[in-house]
VEXDREN-636643 format. One record per residue (C-alpha): x, y, z; residue in one letter; residue number from 1. Coordinates in pm, 1 decimal. Each point is the difference from the previous one (the first is absolute). Layout:
BEGIN
<r <X; Y; Z>; "A"; NUM>
...
//
This chain:
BEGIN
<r <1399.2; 1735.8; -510.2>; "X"; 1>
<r <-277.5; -178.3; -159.5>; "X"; 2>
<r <-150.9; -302.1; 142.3>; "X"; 3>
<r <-377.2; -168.8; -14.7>; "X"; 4>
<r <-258.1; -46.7; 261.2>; "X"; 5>
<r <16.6; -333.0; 63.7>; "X"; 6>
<r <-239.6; -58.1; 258.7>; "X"; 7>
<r <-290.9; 171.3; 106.7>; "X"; 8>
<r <-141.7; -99.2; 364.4>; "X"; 9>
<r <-260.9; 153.7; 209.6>; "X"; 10>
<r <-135.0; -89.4; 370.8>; "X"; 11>
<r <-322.8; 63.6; 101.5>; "X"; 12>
<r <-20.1; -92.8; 350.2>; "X"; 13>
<r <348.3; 28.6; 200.2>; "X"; 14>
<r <160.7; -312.7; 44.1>; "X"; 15>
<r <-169.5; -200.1; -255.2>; "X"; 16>
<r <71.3; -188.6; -287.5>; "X"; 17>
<r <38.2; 304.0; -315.3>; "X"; 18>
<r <-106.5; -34.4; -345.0>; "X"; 19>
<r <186.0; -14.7; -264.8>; "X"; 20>
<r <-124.0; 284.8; -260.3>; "X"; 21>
<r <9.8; 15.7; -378.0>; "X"; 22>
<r <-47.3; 395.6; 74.8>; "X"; 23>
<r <-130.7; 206.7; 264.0>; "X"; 24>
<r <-68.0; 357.1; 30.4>; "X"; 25>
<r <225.0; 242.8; 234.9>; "X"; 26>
<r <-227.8; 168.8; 256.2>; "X"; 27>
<r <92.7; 331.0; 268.4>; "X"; 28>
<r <99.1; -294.0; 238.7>; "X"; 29>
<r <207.9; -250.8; -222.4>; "X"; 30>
<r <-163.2; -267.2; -218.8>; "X"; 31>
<r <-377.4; -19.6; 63.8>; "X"; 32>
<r <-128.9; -209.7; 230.0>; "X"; 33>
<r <344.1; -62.4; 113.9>; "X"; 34>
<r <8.5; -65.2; 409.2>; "X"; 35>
<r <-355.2; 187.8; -2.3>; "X"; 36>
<r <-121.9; -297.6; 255.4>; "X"; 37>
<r <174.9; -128.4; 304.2>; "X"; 38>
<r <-33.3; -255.8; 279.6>; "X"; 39>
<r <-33.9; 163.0; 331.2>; "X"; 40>
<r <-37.8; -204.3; 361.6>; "X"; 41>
<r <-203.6; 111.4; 286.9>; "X"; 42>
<r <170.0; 284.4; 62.1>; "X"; 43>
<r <-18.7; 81.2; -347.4>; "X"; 44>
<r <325.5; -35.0; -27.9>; "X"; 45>
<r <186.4; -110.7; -374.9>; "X"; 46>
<r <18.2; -374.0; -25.6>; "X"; 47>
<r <319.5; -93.1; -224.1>; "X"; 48>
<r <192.1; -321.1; -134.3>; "X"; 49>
<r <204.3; 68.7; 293.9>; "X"; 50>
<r <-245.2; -107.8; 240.8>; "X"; 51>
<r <-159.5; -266.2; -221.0>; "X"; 52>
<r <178.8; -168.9; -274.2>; "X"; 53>
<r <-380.1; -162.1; -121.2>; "X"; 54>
<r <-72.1; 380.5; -124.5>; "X"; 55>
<r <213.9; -102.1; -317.2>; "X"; 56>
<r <-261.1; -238.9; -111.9>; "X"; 57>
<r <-294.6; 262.3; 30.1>; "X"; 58>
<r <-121.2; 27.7; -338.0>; "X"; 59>
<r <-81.2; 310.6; -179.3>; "X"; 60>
<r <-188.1; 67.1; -322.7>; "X"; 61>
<r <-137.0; 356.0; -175.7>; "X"; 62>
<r <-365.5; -58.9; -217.6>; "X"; 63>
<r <-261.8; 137.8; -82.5>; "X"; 64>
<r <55.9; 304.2; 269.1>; "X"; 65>
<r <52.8; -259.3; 280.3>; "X"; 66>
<r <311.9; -106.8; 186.3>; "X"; 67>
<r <-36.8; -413.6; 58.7>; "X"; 68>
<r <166.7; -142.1; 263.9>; "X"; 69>
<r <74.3; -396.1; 14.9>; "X"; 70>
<r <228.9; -216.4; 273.1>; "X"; 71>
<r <96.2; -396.7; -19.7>; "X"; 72>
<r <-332.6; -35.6; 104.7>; "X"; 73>
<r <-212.0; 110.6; -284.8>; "X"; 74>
<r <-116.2; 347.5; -176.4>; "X"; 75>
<r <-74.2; 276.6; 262.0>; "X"; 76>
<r <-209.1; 364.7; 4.3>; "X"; 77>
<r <-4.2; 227.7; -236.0>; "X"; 78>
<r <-32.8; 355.7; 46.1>; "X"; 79>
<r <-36.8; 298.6; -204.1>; "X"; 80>
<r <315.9; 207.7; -101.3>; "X"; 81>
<r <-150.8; 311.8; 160.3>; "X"; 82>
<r <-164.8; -170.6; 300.2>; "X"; 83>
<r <-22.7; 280.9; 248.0>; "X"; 84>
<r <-135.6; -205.3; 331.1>; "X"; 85>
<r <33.7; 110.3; 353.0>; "X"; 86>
<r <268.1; 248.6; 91.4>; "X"; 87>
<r <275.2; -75.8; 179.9>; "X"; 88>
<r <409.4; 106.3; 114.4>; "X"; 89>
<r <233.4; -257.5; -58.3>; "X"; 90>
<r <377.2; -49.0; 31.5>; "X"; 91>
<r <288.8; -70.1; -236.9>; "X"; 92>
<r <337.0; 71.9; 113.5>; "X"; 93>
<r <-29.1; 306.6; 205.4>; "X"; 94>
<r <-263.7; 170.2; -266.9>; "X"; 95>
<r <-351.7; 30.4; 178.9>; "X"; 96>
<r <-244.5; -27.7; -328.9>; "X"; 97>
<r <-358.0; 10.2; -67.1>; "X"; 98>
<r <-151.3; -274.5; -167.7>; "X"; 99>
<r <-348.8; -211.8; -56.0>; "X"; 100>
<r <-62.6; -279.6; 180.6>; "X"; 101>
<r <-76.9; -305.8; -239.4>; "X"; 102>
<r <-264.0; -166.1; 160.6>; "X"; 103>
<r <-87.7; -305.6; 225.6>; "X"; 104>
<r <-33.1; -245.8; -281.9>; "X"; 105>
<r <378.0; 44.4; -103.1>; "X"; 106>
<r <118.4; 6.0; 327.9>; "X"; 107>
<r <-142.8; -299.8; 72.2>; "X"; 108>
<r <177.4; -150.9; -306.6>; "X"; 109>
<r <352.4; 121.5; 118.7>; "X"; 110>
<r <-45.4; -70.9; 350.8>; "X"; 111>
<r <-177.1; -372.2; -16.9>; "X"; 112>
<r <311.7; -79.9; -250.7>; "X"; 113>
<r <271.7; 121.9; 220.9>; "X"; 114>
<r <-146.3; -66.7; 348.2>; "X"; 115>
<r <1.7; 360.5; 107.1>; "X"; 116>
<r <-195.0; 282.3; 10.4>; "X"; 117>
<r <61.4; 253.0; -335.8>; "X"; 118>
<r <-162.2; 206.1; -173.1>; "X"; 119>
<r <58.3; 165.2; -352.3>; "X"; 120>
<r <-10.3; 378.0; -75.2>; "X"; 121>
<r <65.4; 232.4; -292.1>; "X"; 122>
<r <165.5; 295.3; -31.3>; "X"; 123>
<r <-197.9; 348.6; 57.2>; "X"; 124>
<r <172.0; 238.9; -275.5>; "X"; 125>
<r <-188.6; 260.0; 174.6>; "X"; 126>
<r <278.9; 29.8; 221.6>; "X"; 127>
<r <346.0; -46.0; -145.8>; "X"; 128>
<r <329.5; -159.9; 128.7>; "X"; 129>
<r <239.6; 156.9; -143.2>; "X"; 130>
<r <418.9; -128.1; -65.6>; "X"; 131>
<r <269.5; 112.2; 282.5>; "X"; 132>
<r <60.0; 329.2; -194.7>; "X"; 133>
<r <393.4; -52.0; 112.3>; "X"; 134>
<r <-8.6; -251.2; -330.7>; "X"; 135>
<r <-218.5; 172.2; -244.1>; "X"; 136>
<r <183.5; 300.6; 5.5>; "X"; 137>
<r <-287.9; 241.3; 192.4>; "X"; 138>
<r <-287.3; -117.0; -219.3>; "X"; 139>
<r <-326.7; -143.5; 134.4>; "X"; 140>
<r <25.6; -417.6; -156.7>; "X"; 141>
<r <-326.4; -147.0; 153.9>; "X"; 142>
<r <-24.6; -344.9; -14.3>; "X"; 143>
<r <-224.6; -242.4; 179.6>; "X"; 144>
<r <105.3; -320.6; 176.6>; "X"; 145>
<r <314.4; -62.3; -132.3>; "X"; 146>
<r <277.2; 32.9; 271.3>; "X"; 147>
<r <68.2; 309.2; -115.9>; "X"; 148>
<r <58.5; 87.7; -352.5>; "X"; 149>
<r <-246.8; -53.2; -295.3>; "X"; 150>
<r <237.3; -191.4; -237.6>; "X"; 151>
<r <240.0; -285.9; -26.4>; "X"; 152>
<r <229.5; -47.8; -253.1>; "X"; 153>
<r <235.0; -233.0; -62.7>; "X"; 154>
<r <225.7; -203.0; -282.2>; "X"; 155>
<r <-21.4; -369.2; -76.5>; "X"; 156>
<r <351.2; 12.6; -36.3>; "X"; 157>
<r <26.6; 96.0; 368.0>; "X"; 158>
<r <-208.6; -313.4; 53.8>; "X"; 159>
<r <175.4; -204.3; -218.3>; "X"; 160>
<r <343.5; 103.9; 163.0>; "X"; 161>
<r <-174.5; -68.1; 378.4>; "X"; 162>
<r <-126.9; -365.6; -103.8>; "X"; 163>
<r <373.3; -91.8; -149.0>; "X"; 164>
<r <189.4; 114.2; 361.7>; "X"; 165>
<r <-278.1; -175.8; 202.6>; "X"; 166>
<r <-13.1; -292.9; -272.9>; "X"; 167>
<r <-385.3; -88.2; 16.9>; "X"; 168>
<r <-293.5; 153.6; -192.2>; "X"; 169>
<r <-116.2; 323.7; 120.3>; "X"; 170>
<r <-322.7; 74.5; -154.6>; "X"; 171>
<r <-52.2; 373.3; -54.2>; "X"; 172>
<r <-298.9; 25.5; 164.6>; "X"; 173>
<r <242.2; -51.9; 336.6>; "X"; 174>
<r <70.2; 355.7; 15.3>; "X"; 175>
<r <-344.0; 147.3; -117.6>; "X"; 176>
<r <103.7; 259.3; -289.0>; "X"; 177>
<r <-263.0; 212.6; -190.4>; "X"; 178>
<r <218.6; 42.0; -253.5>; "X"; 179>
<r <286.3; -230.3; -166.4>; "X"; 180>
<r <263.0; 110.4; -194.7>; "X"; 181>
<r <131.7; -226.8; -307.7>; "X"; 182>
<r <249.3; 41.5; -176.9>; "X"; 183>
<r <263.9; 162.2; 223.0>; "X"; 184>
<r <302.3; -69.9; 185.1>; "X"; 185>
<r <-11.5; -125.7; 354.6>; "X"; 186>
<r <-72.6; 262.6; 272.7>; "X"; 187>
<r <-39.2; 299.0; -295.9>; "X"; 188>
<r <-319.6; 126.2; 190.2>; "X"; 189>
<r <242.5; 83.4; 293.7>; "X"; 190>
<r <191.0; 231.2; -277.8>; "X"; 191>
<r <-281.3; 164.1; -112.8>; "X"; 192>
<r <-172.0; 300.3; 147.6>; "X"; 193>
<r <-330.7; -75.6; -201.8>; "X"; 194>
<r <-171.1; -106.3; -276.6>; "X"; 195>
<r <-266.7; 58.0; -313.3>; "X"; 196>
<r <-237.6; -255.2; -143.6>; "X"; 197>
<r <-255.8; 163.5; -266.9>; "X"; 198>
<r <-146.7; 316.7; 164.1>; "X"; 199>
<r <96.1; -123.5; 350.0>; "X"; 200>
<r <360.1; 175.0; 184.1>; "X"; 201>
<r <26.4; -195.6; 347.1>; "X"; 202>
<r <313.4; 135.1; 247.5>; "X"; 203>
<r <165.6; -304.7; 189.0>; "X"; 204>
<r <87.5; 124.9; 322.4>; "X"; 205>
<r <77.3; -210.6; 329.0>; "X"; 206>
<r <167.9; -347.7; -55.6>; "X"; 207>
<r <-248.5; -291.7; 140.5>; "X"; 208>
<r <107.7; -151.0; 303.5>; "X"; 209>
<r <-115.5; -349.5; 36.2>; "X"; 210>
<r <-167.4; -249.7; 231.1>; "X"; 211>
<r <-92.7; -336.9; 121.3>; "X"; 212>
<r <-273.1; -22.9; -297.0>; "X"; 213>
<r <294.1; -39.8; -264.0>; "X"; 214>
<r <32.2; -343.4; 192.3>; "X"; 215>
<r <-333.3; -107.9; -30.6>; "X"; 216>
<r <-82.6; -281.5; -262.1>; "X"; 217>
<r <-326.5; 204.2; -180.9>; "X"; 218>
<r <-109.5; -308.2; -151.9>; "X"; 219>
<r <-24.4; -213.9; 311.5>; "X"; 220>
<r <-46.3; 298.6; 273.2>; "X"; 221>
<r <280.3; -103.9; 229.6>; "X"; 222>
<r <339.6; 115.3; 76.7>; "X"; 223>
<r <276.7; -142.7; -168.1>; "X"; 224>
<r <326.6; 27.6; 192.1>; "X"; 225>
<r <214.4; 287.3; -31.1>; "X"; 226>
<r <50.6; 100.8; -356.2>; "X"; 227>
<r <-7.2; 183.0; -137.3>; "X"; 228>
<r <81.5; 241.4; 285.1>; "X"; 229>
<r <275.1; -188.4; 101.1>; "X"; 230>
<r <196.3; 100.0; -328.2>; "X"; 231>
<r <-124.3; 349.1; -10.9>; "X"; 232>
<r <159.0; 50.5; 276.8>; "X"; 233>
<r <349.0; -67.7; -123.9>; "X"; 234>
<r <13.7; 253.0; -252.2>; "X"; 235>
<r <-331.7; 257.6; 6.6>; "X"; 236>
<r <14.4; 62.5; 366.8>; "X"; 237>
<r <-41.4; 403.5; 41.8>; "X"; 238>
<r <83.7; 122.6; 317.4>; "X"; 239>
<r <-157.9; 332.6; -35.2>; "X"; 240>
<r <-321.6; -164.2; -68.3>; "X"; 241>
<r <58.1; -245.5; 241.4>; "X"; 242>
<r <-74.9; -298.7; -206.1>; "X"; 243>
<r <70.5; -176.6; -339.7>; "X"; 244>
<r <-159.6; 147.3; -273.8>; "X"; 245>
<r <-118.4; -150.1; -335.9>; "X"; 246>
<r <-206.4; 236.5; -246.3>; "X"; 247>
<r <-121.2; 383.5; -34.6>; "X"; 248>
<r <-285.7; 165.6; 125.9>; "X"; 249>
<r <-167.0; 230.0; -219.1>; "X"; 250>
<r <-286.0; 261.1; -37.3>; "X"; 251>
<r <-142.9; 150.6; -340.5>; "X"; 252>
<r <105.3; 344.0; -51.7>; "X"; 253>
<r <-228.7; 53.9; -364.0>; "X"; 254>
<r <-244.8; -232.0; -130.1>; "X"; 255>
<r <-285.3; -65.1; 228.9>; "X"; 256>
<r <-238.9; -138.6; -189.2>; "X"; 257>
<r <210.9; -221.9; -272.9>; "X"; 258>
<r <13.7; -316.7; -65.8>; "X"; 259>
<r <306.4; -245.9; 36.1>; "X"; 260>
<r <26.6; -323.2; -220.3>; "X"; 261>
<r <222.8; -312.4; 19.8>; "X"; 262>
<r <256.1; 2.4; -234.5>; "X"; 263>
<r <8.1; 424.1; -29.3>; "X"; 264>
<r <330.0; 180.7; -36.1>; "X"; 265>
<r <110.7; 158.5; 327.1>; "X"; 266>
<r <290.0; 213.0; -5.7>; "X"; 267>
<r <269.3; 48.8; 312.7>; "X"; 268>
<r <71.2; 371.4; 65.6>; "X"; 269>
<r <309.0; 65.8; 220.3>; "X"; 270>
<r <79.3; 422.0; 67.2>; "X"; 271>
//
């Protein structure tokens, strides 16, 4: 089954806003720069929409080798891609991981704005956190601090069917995809076992069970009732998972190193 790559997303630090790519290139760990930075607490524990809806409006931007961060407030740090600072274990999930810390400067920034004390770290590739192998078939997937697989893919049409059950807008960015799939039926990435776009073959593996941030307004940073959980419920509920699920994870299998465009030709694979 042929369909196009109708959205291309990446998000460098965990929980904040994405940006929307004209192309990006696939890295070991996903697309790069993808959840490479994340907001830890003083415990150095992860810091998500789930605890603060505000996180939405934490602007992101990739130039000139620097990631530039912005809130309501005004434009924020900006730190080198590769910015190796202090060393330091930190917590996502139940995955103990080695990263940098980011500095005083952007902590400030983060914890002045949301009247706490954060701080921001990267991930240290050095040592890597690697997929439960139960869903990638035995192989070693590392990814870094994504909640636990390096890819998301999903259809508009999945979208499109979500927004006419609940029967308000639903913008995409909702569910936080890397990559969007036009040009296909409803649910198709549930049929499919993977897929190819130019020199890139991805596996989809575990379905994506969902949370409170799919009920979080991203333009305004607040939670909006319900919905679209509320729906989901009624007919993507999976008990085995434990949860209602909307979307595939995915991890490359060939093609580290390629780059993915907007508007490419991805191909559905089913064995």
């Amino acid at each position: 089954m042929t369909a196009a790559l109708a959205g291309l997303f990446i998000y460098p630090v965990k929980s904040a806003a994405g940006i929307a790519c004209d192309e990006a290139v696939l890295g070991p760990c996903g697309l790069m720069h993808d959840r490479e930075w994340m907001i830890v607490d003083e415990a150095g524990r992860f810091v998500t929409q789930r605890d603060e809806a505000r996180l939405a409006l934490l602007g992101t931007a990739i130039a000139n080798g620097k990631l530039q961060l912005s809130n309501p407030q005004g434009q924020g740090p900006a730190l080198p891609l590769d910015h190796d600072g202090e060393a330091r274990e930190v917590v996502v999930w139940r995955s103990h991981c080695a990263a940098f810390d980011a500095g005083d400067e952007v902590a400030g920034f983060l914890s002045d704005w949301l009247g706490r004390k954060l701080r921001l770290v990267r991930f240290n590739a050095q040592r890597p956190r690697l997929s439960n192998h139960d869903w990638t078939e035995g192989r070693d997937v590392p990814n870094q601090f994504s909640d636990g697989y390096p890819l998301l893919v999903l259809s508009q049409a999945s979208v499109d069917d979500l927004v006419a059950r609940v029967g308000k807008p639903l913008p995409v960015e909702r569910f936080r995809p890397n990559l969007v799939l036009g040009g296909v039926s409803a649910y198709a990435e549930d049929e499919a076992d993977g897929l190819t776009a130019g020199d890139a073959r991805f596996a989809l593996t575990k379905a994506c069970t969902r949370c409170v941030i799919t009920t979080i307004d991203q333009s305004r940073g607040e939670r909006d009732g319900d919905e679209p959980l509320r729906t989901l419920k009624t007919y993507r509920l999976d008990r085995a998972l434990r949860g209602v699920v909307f979307g595939r994870n995915a991890y490359a299998v060939e093609g580290v190193g390629s780059v993915l465009e907007r508007g490419m030709a991805v191909n559905l694979l089913r064995n």
